[in-house]
N, C-alpha and C positions, 0 to 999 in steps of 0.2 A: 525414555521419556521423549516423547517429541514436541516438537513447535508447538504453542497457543496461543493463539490470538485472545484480549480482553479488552471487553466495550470501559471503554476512558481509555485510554491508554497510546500516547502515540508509540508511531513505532515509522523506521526507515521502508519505503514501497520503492522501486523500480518501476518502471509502467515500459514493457519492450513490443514494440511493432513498428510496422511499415510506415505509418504515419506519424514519426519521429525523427528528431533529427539523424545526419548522417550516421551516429552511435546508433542508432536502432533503437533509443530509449531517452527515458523520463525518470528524472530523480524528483522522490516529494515525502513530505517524511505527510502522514496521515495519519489522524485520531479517530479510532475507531469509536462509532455510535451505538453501531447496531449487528450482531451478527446472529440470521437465523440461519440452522440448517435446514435441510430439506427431508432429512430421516427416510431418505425413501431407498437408500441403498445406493446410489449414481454419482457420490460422492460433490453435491452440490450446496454450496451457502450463497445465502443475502445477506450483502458484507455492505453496511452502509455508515460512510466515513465522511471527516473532512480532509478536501484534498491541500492541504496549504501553500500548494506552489500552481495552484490555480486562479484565477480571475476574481476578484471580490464579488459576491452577490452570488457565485456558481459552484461554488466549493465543496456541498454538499453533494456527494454524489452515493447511488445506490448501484451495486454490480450483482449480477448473478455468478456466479464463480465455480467451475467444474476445479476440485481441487489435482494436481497433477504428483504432485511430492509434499509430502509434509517431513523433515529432518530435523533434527535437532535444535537447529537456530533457522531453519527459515520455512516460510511454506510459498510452494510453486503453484498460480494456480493459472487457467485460462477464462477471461470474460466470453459469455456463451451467446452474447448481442453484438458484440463487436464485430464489425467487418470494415475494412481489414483487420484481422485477429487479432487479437490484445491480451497477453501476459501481464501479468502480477507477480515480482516475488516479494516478498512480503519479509520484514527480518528486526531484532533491535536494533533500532537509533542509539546511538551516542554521538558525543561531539565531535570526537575526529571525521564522522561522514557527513554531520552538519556544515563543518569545514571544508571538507574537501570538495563536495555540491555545491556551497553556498556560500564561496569566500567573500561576496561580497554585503555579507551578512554581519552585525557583531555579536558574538553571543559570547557571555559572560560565563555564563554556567546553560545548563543543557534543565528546560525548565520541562517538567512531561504534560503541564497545567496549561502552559498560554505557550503559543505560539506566537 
């Protein structure tokens, strides 16, 4: 069984390139909207989400996504518009990574509903 993404449903995203902090990367946990594949064989989806540790007004974002790894708990993929290049690994959320991304956050319980 491998990794699946499902429209509702947050889940923990990485965001890693050049254009990130010194870490090389972006923690955000995102609710998936929308996800089409491309069924054409090139292993590509339209993964359209909210990004919640983005700007208010801007959060809805839509990627094109060449998938890279799909494993058991996570999928790897690359945005195919981005330049400088932009990965995605994509994985479940729970609280302890709520925490440790976002100590300055209080979260009571881990709600999958509202952010």
């Amino acid at each position: 069984m491998r990794f699946t993404l499902r429209n509702k449903k947050w889940y923990a995203c990485e965001f890693i390139g050049d254009e990130f902090d010194r870490d090389k990367c972006s923690y955000s946990p995102i609710r998936i909207i929308d996800i089409k594949p491309h069924r054409n064989g090139n292993r590509l989806i339209t993964l359209k989400f909210f990004h919640a540790n983005y700007p208010q007004g801007v959060q809805t974002k839509e990627y094109v996504l060449r998938t890279i790894e799909r494993g058991k708990h996570f999928l790897l993929s690359k945005s195919i518009y981005h330049n400088p290049c932009r990965f995605l690994q994509i994985y479940e959320m729970d609280e302890d990574w709520l925490k440790r991304h976002f100590p300055h956050k209080d979260f009571d319980r881990l709600d999958s509903e509202v952010w």
